[in-house]
N, CA, C and O atoms as CSV, one atom per row, in Angstrom:
chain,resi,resn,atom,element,x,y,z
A,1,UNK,N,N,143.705,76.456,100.481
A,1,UNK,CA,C,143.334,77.352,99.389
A,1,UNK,C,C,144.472,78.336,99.165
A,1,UNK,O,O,144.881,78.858,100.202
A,2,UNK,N,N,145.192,78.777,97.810
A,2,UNK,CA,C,146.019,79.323,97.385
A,2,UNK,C,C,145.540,80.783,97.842
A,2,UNK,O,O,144.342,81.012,98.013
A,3,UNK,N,N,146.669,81.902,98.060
A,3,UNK,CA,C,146.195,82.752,98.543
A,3,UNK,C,C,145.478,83.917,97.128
A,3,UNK,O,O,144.500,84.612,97.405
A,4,UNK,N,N,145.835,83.952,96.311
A,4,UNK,CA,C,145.447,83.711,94.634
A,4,UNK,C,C,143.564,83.423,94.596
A,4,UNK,O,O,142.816,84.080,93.872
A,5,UNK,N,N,143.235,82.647,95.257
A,5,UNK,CA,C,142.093,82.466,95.180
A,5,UNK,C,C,141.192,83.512,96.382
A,5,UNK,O,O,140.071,84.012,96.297
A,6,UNK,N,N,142.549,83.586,97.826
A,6,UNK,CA,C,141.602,84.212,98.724
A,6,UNK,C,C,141.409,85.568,98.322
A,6,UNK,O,O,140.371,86.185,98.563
A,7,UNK,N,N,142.692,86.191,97.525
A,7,UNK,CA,C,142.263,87.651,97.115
A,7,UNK,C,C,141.007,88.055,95.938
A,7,UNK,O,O,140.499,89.177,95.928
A,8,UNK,N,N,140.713,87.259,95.229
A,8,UNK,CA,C,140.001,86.630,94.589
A,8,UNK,C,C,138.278,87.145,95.362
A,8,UNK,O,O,137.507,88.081,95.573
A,9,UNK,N,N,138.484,85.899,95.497
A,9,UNK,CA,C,136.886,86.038,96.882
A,9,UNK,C,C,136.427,87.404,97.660
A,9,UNK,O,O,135.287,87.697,98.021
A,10,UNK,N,N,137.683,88.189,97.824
A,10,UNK,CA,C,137.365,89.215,98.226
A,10,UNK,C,C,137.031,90.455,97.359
A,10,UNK,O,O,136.313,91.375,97.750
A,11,UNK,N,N,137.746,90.374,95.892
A,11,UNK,CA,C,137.819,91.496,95.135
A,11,UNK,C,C,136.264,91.178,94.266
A,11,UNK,O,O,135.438,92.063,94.044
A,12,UNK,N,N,136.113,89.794,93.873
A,12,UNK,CA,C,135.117,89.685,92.902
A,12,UNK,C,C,133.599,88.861,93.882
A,12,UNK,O,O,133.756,88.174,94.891
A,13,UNK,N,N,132.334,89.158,93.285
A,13,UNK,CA,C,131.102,88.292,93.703
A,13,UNK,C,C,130.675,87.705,92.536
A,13,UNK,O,O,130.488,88.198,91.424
A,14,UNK,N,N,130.530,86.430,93.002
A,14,UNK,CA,C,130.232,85.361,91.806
A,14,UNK,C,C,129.136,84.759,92.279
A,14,UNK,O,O,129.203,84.394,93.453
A,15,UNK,N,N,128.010,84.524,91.613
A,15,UNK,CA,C,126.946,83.520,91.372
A,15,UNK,C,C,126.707,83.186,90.230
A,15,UNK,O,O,127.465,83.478,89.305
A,16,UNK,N,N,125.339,82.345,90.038
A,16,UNK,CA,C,125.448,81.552,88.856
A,16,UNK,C,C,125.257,82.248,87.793
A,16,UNK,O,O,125.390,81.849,86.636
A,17,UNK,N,N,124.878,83.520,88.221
A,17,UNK,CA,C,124.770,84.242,87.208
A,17,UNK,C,C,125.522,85.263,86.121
A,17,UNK,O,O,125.199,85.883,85.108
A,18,UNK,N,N,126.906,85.039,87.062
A,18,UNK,CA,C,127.831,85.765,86.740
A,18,UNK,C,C,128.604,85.791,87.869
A,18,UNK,O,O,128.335,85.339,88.982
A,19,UNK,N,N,129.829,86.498,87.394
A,19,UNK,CA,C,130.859,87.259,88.476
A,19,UNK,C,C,131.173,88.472,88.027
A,19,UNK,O,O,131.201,88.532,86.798
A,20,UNK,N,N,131.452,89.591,88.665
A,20,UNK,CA,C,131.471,90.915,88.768
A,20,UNK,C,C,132.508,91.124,90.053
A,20,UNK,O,O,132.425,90.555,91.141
A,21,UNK,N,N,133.610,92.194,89.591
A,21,UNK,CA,C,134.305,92.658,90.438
A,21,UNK,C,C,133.691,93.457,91.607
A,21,UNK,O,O,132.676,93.905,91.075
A,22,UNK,N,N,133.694,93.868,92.771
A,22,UNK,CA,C,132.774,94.257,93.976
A,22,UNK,C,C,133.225,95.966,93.752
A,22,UNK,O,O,134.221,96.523,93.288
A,23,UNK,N,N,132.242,96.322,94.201
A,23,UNK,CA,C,131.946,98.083,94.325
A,23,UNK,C,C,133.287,98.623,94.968
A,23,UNK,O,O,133.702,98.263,96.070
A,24,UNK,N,N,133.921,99.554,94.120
A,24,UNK,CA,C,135.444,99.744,95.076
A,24,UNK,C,C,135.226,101.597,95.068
A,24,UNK,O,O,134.047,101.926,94.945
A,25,UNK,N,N,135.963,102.451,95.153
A,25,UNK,CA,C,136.151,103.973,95.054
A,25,UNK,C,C,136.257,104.512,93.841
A,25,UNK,O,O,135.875,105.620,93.466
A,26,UNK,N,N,136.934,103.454,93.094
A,26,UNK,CA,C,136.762,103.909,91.685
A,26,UNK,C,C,136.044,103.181,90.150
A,26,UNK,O,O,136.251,103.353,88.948
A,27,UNK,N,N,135.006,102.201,91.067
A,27,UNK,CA,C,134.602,101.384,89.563
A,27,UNK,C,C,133.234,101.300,89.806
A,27,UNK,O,O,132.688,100.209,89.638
A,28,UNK,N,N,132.440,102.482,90.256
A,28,UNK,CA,C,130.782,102.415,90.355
A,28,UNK,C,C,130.230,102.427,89.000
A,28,UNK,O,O,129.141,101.890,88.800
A,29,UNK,N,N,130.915,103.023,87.992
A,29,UNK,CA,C,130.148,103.048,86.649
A,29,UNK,C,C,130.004,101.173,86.284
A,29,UNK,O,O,128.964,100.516,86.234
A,30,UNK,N,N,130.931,100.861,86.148
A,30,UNK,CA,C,131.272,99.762,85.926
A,30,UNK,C,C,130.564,98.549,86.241
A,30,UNK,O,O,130.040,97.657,85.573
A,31,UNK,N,N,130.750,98.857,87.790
A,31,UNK,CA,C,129.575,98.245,88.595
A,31,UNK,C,C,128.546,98.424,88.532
A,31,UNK,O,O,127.819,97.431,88.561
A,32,UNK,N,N,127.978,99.653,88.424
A,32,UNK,CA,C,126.597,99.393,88.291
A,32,UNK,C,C,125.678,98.991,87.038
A,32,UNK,O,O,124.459,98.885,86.905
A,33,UNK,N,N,127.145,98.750,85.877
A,33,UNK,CA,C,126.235,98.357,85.057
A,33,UNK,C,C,126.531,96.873,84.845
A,33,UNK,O,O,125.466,96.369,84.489
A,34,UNK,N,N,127.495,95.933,84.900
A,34,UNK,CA,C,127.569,94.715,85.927
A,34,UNK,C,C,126.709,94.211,86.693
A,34,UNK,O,O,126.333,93.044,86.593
A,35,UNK,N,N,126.255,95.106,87.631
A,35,UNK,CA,C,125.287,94.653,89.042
A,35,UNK,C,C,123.754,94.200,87.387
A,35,UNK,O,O,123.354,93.180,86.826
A,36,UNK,N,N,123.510,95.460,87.315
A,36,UNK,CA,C,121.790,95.449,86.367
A,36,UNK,C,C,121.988,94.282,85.498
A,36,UNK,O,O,120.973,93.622,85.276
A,37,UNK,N,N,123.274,93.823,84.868
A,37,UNK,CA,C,122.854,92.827,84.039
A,37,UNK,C,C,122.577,91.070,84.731
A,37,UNK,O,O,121.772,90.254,84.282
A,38,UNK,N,N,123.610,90.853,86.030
A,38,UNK,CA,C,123.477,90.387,86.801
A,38,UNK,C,C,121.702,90.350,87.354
A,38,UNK,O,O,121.162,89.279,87.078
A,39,UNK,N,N,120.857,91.304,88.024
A,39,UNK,CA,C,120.065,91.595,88.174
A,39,UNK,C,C,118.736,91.267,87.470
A,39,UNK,O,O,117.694,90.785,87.914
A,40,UNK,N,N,119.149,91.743,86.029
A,40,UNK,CA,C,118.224,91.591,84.859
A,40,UNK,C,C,117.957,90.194,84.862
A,40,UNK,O,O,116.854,89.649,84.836
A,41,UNK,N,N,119.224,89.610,84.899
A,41,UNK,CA,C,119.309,87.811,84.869
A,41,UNK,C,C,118.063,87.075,85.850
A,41,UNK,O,O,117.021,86.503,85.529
A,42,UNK,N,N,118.765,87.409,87.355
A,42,UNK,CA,C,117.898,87.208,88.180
A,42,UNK,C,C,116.465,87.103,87.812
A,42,UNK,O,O,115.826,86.082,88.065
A,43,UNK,N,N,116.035,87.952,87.324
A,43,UNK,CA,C,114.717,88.280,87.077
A,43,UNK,C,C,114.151,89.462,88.098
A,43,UNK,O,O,112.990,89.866,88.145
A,44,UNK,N,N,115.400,89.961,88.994
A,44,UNK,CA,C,115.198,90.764,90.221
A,44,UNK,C,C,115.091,92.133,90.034
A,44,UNK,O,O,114.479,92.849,90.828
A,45,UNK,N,N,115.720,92.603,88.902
A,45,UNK,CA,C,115.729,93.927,88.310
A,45,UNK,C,C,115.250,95.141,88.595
A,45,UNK,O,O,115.748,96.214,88.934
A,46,UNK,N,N,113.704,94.560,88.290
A,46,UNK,CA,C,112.061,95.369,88.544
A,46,UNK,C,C,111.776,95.646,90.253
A,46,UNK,O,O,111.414,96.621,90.911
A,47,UNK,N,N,112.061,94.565,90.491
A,47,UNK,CA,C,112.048,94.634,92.436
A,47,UNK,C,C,113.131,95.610,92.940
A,47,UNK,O,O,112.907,96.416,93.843
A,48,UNK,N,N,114.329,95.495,92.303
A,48,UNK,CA,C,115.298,96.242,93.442
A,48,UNK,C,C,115.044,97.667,92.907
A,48,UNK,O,O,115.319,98.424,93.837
A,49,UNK,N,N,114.698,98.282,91.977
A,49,UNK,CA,C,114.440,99.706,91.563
A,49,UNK,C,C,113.399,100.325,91.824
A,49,UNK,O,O,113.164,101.520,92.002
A,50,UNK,N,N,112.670,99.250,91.836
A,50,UNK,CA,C,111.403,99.765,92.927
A,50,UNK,C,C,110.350,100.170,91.850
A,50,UNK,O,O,109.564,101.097,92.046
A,51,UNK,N,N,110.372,99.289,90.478
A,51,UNK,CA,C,109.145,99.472,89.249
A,51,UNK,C,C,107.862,98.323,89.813
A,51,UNK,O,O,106.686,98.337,89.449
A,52,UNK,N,N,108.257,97.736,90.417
A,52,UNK,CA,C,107.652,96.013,90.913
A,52,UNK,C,C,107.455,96.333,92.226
A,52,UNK,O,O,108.306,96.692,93.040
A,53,UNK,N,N,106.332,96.188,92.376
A,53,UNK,CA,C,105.477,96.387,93.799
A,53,UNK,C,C,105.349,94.771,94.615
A,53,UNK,O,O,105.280,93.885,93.763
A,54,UNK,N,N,105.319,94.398,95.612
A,54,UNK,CA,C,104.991,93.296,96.340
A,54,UNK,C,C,103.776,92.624,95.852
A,54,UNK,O,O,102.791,93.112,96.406
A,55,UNK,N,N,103.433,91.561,94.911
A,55,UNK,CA,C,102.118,91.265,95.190
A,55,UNK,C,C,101.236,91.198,96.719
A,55,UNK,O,O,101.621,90.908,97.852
A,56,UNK,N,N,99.842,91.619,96.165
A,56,UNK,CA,C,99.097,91.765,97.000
A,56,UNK,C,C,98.868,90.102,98.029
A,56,UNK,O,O,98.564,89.226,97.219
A,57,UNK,N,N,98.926,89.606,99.265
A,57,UNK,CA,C,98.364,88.664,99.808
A,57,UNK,C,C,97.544,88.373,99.256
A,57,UNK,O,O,96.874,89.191,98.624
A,58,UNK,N,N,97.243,86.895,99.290
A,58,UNK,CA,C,95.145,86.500,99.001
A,58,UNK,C,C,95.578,84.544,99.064
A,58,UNK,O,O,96.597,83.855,99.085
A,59,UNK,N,N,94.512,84.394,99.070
A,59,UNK,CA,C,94.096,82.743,99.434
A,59,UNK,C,C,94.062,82.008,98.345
A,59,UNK,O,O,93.790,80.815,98.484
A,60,UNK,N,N,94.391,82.668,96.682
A,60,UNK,CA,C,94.137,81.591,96.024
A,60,UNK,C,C,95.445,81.183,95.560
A,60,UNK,O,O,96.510,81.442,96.121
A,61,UNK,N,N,95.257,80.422,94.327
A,61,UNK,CA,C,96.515,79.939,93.727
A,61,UNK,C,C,97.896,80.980,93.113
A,61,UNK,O,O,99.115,81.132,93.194
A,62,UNK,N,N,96.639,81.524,92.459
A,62,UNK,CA,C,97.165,82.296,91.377
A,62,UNK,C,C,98.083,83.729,92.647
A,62,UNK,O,O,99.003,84.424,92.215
A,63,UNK,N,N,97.694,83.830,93.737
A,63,UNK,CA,C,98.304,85.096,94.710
A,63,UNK,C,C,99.244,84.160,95.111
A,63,UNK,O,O,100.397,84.451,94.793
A,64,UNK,N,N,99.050,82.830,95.886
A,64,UNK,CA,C,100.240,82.442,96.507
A,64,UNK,C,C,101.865,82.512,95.296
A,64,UNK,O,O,102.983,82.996,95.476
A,65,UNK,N,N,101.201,81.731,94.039
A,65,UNK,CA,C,102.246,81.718,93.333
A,65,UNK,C,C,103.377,83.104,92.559
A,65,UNK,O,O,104.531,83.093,92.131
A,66,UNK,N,N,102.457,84.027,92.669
A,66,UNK,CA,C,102.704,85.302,92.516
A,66,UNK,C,C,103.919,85.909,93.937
A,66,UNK,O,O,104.980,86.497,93.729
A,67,UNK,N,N,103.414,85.584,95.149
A,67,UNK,CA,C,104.015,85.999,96.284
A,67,UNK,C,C,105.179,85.244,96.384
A,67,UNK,O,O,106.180,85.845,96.773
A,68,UNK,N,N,105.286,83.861,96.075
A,68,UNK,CA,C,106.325,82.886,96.007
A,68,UNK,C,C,107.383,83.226,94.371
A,68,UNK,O,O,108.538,82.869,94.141
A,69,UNK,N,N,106.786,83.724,93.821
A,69,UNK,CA,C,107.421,84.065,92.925
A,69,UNK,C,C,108.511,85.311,93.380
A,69,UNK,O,O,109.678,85.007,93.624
A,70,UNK,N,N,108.196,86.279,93.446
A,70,UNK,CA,C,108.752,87.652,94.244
A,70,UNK,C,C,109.400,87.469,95.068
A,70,UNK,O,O,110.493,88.028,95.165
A,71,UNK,N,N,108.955,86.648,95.910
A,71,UNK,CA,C,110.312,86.009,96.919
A,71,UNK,C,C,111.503,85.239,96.279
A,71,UNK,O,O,112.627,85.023,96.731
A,72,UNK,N,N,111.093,84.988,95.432
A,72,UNK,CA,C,112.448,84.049,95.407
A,72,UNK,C,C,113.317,84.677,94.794
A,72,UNK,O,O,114.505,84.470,95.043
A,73,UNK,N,N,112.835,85.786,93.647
A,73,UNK,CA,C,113.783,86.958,92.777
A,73,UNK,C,C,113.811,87.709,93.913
A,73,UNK,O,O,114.815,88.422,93.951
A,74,UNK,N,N,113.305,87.786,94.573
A,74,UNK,CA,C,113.688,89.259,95.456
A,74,UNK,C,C,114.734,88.657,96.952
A,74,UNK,O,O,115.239,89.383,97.808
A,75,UNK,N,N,114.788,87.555,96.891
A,75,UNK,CA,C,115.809,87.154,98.085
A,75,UNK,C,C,117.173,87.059,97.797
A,75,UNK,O,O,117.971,86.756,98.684
């Protein structure tokens, strides 16, 4: 791997949802509005700000899929 790519890997985070340069001393504005759209994508948004509460446990369909849902944006 070119070293081009390793500085790369370190400066920026990429998923499928995007890539965004990483949180440095001087680019939090930047970033954080990067991170939310990233986020928004996810569908994770509501969870990491803390508007979206954990669904409640329960035995039926409609709770498991709810709980499995939240997990998977929230992992």
């Amino acid at each position: 791997m070119s070293s081009h790519n390793d500085q790369s890997s370190k400066t920026y985070y990429t998923s499928k949802f995007g890539s965004i340069k990483k949180l440095s001393n001087t680019n939090y504005a930047i970033w954080k509005g990067n991170v939310t759209v990233i986020l928004q994508a996810m569908g994770a948004y509501t969870i990491v700000n803390g508007e979206e509460d954990e669904p409640v446990a329960g035995n039926t369909a409609a709770a498991r899929t709810a709980i499995a849902d939240y997990q998977k944006r929230g992992a």
